[in-house]
PQR file with spaces between the fields and no chain letter, atoms N, CA, C, O and H, PARSE charges and radii, in Angstrom:
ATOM       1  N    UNK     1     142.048   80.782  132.422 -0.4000 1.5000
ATOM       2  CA   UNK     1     142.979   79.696  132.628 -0.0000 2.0000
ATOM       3  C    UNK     1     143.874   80.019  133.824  0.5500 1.7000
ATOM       4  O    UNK     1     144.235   81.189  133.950 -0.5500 1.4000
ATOM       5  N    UNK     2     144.290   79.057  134.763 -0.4000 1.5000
ATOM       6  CA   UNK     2     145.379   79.418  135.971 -0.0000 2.0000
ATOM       7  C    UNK     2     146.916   79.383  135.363  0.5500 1.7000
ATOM       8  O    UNK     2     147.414   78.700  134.467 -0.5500 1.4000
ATOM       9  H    UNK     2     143.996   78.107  134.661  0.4000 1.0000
ATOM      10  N    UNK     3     147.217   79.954  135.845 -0.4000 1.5000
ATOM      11  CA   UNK     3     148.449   80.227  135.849 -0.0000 2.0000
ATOM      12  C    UNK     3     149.222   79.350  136.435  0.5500 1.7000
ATOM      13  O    UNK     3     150.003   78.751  135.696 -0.5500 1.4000
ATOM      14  H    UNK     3     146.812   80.508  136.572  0.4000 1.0000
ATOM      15  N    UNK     4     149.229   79.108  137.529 -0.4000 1.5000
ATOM      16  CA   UNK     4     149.630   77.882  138.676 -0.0000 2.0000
ATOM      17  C    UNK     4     148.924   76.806  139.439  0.5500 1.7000
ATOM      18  O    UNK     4     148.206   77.321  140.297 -0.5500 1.4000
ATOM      19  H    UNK     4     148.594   79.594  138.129  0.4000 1.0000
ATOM      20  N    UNK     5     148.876   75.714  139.441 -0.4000 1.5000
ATOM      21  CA   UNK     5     148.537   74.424  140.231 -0.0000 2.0000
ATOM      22  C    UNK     5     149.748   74.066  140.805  0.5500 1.7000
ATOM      23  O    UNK     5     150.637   73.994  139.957 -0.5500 1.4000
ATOM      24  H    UNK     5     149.459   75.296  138.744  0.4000 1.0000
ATOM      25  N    UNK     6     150.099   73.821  141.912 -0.4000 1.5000
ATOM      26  CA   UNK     6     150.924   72.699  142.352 -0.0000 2.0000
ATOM      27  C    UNK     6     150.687   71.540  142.225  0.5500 1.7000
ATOM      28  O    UNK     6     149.878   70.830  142.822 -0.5500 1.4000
ATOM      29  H    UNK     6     149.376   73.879  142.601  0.4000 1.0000
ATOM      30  N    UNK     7     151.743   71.205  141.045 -0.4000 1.5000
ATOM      31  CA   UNK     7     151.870   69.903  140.702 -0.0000 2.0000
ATOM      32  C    UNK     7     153.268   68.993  141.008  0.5500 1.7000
ATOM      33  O    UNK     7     154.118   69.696  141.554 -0.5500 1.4000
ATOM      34  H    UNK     7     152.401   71.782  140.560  0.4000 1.0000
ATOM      35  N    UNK     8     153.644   67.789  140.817 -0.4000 1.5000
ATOM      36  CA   UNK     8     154.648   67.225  141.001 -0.0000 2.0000
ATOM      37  C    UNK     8     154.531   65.937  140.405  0.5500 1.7000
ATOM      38  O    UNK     8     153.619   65.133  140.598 -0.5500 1.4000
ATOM      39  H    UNK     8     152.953   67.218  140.373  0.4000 1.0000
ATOM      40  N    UNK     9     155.429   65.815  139.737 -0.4000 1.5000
ATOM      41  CA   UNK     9     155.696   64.512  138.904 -0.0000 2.0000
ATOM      42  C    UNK     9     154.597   63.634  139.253  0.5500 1.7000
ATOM      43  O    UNK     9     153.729   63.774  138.391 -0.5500 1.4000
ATOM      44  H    UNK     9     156.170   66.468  139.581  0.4000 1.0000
ATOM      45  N    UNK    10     154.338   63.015  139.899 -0.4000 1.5000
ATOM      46  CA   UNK    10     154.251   61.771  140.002 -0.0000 2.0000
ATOM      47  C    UNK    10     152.086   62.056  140.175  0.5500 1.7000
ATOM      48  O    UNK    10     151.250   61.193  140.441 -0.5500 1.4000
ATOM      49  H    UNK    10     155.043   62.901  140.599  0.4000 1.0000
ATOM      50  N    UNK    11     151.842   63.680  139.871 -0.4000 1.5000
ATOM      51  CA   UNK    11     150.549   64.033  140.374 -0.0000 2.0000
ATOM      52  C    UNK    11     149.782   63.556  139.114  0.5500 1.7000
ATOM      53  O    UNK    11     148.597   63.228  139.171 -0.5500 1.4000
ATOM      54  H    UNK    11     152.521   64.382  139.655  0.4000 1.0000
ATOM      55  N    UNK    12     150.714   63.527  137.664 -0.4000 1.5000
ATOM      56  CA   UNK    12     150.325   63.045  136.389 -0.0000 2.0000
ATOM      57  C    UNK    12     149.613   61.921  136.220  0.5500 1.7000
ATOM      58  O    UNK    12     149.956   60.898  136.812 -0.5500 1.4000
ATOM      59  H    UNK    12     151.677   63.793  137.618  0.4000 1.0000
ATOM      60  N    UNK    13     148.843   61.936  135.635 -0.4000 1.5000
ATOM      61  CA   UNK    13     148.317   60.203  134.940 -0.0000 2.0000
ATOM      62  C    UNK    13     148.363   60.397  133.780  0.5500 1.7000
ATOM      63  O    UNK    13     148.502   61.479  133.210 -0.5500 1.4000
ATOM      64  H    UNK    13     148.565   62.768  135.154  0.4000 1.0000
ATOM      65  N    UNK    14     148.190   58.837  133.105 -0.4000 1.5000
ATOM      66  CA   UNK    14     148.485   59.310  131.507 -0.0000 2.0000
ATOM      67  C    UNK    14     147.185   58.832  130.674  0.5500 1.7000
ATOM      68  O    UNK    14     146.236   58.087  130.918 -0.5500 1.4000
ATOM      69  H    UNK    14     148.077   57.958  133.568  0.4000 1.0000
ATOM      70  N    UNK    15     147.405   59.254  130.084 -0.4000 1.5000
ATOM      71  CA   UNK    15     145.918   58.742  129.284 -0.0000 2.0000
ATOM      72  C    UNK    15     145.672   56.744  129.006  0.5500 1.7000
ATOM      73  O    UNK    15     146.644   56.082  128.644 -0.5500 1.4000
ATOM      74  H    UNK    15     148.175   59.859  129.886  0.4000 1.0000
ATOM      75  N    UNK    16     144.902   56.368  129.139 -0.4000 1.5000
ATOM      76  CA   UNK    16     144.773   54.798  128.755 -0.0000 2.0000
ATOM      77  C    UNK    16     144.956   54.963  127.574  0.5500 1.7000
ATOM      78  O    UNK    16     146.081   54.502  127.377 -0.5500 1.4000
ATOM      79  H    UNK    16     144.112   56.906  129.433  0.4000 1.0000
ATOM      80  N    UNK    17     144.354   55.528  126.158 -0.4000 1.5000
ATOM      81  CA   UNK    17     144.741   56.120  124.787 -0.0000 2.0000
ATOM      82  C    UNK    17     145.733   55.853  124.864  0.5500 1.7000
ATOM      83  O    UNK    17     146.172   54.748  124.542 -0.5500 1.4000
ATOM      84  H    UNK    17     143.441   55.902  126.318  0.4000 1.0000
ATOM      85  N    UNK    18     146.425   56.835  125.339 -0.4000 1.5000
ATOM      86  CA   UNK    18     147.857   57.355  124.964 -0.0000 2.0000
ATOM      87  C    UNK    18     148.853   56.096  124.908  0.5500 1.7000
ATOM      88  O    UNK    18     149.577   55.708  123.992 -0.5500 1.4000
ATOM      89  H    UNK    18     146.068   57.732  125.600  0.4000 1.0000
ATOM      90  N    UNK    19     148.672   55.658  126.029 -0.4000 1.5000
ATOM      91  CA   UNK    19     149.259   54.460  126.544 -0.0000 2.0000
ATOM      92  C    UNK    19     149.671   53.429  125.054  0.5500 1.7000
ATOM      93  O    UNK    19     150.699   52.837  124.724 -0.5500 1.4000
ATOM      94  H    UNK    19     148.084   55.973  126.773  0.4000 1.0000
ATOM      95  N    UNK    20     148.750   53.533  124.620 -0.4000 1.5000
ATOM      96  CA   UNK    20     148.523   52.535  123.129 -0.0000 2.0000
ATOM      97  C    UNK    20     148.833   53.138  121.856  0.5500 1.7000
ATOM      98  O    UNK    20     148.785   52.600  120.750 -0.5500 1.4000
ATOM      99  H    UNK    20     147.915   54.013  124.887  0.4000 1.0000
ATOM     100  N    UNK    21     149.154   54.311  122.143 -0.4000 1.5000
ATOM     101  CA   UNK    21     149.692   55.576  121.093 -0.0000 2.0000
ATOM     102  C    UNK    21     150.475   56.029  121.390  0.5500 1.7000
ATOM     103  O    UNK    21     150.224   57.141  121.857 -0.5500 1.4000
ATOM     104  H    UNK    21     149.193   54.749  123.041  0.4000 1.0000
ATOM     105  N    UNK    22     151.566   55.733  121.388 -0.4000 1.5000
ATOM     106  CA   UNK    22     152.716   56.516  122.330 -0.0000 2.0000
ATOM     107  C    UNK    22     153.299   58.172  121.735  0.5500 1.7000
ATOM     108  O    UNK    22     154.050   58.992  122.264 -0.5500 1.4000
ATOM     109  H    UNK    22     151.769   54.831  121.009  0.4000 1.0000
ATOM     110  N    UNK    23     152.667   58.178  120.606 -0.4000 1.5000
ATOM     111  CA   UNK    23     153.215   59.382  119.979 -0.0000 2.0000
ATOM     112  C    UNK    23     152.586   60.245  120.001  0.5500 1.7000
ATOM     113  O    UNK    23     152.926   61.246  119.371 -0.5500 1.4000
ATOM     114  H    UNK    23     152.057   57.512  120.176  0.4000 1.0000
ATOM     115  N    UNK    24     150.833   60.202  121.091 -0.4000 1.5000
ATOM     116  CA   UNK    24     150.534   61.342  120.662 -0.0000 2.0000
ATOM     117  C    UNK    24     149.808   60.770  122.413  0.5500 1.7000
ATOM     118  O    UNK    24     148.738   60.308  122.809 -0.5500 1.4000
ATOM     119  H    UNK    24     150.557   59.388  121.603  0.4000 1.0000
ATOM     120  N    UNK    25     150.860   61.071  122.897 -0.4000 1.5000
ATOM     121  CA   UNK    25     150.842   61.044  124.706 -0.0000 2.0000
ATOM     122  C    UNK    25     150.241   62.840  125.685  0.5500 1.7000
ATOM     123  O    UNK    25     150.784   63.944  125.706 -0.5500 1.4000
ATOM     124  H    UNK    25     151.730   61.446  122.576  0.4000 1.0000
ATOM     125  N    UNK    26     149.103   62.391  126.260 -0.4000 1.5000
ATOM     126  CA   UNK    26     148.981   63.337  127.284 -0.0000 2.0000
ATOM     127  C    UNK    26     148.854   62.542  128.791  0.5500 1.7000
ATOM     128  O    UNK    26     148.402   61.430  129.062 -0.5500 1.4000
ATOM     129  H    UNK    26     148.662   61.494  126.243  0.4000 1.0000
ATOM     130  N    UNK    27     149.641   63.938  129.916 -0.4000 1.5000
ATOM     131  CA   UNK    27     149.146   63.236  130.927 -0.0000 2.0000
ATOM     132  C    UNK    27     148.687   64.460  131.764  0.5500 1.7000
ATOM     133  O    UNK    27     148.971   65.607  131.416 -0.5500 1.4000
ATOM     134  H    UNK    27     150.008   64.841  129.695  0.4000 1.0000
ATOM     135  N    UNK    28     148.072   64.218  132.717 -0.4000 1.5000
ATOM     136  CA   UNK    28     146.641   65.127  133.533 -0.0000 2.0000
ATOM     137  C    UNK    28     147.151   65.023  134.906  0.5500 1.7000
ATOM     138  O    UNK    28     147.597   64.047  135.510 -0.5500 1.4000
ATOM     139  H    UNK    28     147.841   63.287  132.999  0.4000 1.0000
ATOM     140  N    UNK    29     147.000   66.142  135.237 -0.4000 1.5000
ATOM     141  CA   UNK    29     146.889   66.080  137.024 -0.0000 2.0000
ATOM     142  C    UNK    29     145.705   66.839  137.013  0.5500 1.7000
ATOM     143  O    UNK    29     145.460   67.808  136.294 -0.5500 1.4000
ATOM     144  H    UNK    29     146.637   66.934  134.746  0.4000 1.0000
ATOM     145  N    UNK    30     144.785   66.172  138.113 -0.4000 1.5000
ATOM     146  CA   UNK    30     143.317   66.802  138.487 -0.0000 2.0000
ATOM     147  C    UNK    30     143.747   67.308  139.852  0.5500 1.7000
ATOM     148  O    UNK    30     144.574   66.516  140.304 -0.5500 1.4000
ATOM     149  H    UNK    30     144.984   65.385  138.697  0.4000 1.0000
ATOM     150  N    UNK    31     143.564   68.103  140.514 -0.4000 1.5000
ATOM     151  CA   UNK    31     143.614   68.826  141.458 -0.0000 2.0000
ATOM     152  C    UNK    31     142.509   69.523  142.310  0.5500 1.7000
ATOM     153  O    UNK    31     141.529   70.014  141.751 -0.5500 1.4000
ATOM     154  H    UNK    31     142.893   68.746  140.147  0.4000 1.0000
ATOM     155  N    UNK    32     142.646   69.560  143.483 -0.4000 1.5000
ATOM     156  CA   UNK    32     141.093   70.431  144.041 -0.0000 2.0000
ATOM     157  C    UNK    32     141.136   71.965  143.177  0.5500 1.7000
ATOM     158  O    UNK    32     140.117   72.309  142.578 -0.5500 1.4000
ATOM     159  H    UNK    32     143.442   69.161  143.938  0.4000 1.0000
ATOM     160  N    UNK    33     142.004   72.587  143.161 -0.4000 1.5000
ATOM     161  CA   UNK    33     141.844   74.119  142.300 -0.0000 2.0000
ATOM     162  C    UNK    33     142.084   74.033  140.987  0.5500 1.7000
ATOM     163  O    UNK    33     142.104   75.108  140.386 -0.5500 1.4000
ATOM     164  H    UNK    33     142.831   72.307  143.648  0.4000 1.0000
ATOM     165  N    UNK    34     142.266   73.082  140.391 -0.4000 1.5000
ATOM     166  CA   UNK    34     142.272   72.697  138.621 -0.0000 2.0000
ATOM     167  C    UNK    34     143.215   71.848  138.555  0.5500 1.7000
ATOM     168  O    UNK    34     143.826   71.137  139.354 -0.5500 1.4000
ATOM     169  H    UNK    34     142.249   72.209  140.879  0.4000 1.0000
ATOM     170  N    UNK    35     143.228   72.104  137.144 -0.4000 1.5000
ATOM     171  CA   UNK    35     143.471   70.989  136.585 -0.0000 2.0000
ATOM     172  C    UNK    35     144.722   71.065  134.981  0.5500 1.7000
ATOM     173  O    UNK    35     144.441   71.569  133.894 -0.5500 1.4000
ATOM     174  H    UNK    35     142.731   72.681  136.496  0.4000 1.0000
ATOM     175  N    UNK    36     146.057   70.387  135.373 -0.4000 1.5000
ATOM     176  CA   UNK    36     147.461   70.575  134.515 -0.0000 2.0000
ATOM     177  C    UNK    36     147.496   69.550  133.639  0.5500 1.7000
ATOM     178  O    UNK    36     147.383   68.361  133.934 -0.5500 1.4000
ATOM     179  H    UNK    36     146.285   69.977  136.256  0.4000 1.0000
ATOM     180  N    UNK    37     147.706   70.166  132.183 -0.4000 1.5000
ATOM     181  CA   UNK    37     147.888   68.732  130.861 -0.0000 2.0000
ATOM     182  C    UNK    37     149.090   69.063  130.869  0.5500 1.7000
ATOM     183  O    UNK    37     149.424   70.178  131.270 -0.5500 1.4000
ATOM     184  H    UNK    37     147.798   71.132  131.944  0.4000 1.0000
ATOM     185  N    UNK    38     150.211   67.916  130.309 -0.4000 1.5000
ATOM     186  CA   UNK    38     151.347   68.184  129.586 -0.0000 2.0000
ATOM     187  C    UNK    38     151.365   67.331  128.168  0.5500 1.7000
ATOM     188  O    UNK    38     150.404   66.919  127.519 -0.5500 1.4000
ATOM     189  H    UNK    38     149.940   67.010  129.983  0.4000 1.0000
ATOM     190  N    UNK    39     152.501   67.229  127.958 -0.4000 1.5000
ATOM     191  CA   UNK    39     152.913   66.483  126.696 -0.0000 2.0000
ATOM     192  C    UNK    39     153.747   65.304  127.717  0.5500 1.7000
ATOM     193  O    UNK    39     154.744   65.705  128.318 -0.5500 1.4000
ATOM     194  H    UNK    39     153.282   67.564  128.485  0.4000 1.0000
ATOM     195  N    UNK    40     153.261   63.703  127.905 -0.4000 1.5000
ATOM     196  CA   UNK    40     153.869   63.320  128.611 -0.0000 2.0000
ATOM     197  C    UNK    40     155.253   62.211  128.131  0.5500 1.7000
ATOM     198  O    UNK    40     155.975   61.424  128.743 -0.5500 1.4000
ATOM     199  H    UNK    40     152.451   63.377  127.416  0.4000 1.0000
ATOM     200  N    UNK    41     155.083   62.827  126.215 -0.4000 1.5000
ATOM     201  CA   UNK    41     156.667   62.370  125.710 -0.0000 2.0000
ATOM     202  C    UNK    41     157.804   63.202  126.426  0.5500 1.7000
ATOM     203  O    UNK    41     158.831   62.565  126.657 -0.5500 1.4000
ATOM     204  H    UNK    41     154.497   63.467  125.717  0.4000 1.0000
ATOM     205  N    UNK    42     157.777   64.695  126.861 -0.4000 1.5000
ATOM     206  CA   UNK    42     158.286   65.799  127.313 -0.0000 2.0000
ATOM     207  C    UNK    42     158.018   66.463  128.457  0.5500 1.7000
ATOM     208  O    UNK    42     157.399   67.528  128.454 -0.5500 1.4000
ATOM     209  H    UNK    42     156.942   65.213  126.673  0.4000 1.0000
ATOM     210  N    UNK    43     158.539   65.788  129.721 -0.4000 1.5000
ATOM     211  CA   UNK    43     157.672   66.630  131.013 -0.0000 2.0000
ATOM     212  C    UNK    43     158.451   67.892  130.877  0.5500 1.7000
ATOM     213  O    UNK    43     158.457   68.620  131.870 -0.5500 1.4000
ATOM     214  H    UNK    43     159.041   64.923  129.724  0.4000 1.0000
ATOM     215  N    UNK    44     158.998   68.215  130.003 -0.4000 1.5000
ATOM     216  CA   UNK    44     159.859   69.466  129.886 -0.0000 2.0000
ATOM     217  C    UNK    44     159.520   70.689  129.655  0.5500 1.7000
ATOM     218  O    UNK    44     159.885   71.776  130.102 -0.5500 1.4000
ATOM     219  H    UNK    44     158.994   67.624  129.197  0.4000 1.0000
ATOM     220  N    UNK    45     158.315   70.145  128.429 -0.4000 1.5000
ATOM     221  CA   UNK    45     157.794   71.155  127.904 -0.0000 2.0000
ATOM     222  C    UNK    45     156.234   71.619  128.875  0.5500 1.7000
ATOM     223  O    UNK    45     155.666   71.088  129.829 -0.5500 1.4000
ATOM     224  H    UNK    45     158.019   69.262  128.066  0.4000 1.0000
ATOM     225  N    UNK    46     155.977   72.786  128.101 -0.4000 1.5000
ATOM     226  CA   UNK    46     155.037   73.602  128.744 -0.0000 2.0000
ATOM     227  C    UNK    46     153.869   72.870  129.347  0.5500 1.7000
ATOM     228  O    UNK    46     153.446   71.840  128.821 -0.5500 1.4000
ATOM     229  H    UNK    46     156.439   73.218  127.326  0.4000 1.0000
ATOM     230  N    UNK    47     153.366   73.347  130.381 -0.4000 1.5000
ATOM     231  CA   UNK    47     152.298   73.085  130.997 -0.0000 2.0000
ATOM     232  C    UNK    47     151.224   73.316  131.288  0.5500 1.7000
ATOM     233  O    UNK    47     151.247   73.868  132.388 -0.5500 1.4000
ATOM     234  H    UNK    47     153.710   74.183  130.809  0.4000 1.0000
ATOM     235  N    UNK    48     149.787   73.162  130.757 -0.4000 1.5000
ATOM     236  CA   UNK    48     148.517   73.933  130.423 -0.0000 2.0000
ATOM     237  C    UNK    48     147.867   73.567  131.633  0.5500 1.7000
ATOM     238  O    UNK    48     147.711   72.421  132.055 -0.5500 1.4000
ATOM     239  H    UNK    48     149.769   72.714  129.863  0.4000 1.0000
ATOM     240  N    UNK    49     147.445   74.794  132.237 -0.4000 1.5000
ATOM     241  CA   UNK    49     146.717   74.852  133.403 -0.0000 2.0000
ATOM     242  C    UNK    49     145.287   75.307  132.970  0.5500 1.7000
ATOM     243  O    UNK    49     145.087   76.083  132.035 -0.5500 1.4000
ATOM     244  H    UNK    49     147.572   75.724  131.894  0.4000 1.0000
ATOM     245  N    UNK    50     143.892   74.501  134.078 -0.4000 1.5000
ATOM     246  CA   UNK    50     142.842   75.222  133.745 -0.0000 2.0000
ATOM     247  C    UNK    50     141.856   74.972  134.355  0.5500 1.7000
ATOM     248  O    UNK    50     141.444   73.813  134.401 -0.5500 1.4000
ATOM     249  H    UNK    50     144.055   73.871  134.837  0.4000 1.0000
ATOM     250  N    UNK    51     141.265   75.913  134.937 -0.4000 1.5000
ATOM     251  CA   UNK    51     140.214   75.973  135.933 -0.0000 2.0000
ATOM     252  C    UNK    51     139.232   74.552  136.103  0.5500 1.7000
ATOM     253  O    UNK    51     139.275   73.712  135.204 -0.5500 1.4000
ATOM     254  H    UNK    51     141.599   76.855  134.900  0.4000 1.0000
ATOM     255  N    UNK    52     138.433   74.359  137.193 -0.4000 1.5000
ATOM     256  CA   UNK    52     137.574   73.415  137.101 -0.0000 2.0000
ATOM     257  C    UNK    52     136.605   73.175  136.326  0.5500 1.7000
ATOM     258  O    UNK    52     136.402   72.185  135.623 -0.5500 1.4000
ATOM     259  H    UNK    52     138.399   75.041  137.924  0.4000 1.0000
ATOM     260  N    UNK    53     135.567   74.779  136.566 -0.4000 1.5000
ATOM     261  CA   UNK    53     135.014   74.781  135.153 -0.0000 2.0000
ATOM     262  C    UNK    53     135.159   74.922  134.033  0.5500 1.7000
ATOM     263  O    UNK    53     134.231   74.677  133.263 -0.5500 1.4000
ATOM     264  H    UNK    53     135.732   75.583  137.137  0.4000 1.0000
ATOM     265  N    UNK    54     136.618   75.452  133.499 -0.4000 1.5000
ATOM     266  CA   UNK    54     136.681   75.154  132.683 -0.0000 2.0000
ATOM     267  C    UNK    54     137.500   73.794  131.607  0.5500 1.7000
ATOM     268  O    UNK    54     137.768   73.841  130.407 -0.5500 1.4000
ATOM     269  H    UNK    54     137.372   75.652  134.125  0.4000 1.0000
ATOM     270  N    UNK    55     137.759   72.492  132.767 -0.4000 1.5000
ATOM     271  CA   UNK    55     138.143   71.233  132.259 -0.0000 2.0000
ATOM     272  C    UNK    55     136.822   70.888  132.089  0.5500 1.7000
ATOM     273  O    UNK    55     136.575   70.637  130.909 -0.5500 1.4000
ATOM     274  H    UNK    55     137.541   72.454  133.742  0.4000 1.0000
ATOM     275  N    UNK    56     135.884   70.784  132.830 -0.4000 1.5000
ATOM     276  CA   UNK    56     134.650   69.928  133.109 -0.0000 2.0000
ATOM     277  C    UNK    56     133.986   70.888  131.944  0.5500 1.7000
ATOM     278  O    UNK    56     132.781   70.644  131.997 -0.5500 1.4000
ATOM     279  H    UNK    56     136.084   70.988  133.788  0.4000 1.0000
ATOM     280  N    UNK    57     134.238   71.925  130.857 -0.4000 1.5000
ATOM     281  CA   UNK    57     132.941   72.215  130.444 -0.0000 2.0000
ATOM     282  C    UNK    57     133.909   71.426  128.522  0.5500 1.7000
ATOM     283  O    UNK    57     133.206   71.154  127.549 -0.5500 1.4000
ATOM     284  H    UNK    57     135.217   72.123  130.813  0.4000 1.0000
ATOM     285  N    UNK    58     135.604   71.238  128.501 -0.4000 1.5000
ATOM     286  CA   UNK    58     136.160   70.276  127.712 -0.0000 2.0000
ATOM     287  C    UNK    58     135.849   69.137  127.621  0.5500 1.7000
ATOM     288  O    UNK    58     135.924   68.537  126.548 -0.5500 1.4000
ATOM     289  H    UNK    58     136.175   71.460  129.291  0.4000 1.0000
ATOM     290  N    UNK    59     135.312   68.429  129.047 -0.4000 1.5000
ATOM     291  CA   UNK    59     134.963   66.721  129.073 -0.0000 2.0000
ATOM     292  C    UNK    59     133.791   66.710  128.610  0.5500 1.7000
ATOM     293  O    UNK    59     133.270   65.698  128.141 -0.5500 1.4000
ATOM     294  H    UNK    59     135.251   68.916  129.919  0.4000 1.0000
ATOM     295  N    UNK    60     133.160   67.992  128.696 -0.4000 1.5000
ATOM     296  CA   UNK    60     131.571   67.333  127.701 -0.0000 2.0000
ATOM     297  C    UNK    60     131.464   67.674  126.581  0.5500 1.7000
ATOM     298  O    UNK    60     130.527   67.235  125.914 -0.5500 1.4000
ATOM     299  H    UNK    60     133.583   68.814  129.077  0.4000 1.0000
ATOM     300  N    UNK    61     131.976   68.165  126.277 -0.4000 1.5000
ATOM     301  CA   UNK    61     132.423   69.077  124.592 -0.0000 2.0000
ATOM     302  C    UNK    61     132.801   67.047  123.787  0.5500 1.7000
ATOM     303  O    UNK    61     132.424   66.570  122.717 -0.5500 1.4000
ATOM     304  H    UNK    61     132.738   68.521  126.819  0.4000 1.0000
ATOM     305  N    UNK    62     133.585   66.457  124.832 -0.4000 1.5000
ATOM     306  CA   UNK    62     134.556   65.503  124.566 -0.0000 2.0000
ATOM     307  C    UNK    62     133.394   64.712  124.098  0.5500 1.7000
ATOM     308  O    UNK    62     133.297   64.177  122.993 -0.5500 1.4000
ATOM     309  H    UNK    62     133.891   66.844  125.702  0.4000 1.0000
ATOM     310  N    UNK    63     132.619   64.695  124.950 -0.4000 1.5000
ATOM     311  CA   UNK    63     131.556   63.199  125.444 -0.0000 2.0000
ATOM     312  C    UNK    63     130.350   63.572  124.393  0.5500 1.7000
ATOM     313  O    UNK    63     129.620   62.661  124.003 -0.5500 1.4000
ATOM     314  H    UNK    63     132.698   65.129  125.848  0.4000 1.0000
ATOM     315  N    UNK    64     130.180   64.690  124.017 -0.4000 1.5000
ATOM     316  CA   UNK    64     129.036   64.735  123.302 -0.0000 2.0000
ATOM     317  C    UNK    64     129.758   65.329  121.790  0.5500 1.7000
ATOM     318  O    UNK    64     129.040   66.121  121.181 -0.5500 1.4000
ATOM     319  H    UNK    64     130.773   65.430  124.334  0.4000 1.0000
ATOM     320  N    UNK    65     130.647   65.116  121.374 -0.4000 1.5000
ATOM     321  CA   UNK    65     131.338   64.606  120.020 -0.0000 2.0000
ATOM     322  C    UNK    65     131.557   66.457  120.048  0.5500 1.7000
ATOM     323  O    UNK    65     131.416   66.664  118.843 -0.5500 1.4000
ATOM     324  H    UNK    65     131.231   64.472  121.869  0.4000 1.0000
ATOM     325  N    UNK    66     131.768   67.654  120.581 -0.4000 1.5000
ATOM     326  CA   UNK    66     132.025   68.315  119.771 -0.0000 2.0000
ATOM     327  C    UNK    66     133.003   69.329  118.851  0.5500 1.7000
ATOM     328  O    UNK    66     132.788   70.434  118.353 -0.5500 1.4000
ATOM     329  H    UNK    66     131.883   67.486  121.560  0.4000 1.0000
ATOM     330  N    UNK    67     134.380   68.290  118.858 -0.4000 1.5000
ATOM     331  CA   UNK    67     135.432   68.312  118.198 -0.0000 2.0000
ATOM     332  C    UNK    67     136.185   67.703  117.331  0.5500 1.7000
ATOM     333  O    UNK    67     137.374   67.833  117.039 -0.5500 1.4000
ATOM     334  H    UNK    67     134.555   67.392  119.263  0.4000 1.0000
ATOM     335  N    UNK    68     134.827   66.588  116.711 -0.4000 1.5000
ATOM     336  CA   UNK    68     135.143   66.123  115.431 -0.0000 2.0000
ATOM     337  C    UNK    68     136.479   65.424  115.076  0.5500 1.7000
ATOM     338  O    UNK    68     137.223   65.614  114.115 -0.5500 1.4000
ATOM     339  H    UNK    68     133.861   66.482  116.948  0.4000 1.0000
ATOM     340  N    UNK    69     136.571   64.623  116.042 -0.4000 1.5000
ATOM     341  CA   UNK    69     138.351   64.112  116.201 -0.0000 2.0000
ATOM     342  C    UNK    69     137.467   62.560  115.448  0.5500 1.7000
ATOM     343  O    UNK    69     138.112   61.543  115.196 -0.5500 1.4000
ATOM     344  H    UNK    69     135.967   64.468  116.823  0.4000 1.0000
C-alpha cells in the first residue's frame, strides 16, 4: 500500500451509490501512481492509499462478486 499520493480536495469523486446512501459515503481519487479512498462524510479522517495494482486487482474481486456484500 502507498503511503502518499498527492491529493487535493477537489481530486475526490464520490461514489454514484453513495450519493443515494449518504451514510455509508466513499470518495476516490484515481491518480497516475495510485489510488486514495476516504470516508467522504469526514474528509478529516484517515486516508487509504493504494497502489495501481493493487486497486485494479479490488475492482475485480468487486465485479466478479467476491465479497459477498
Amino acid at each position: 500500500m502507498l503511503s502518499r499520493i498527492r491529493v487535493r480536495d477537489r481530486d475526490f469523486k464520490i461514489s454514484s451509490w453513495s450519493k443515494n446512501n449518504p451514510k455509508t459515503c466513499v470518495a476516490v481519487a484515481i491518480k497516475p501512481n495510485g489510488v486514495a479512498v476516504r470516508n467522504s462524510n469526514d474528509s478529516t479522517k484517515n486516508t487509504v492509499f493504494f497502489t495501481n495494482d493493487e486497486w485494479s486487482a479490488f475492482v475485480k474481486g468487486v465485479k466478479n462478486n467476491e465479497f459477498g456484500v
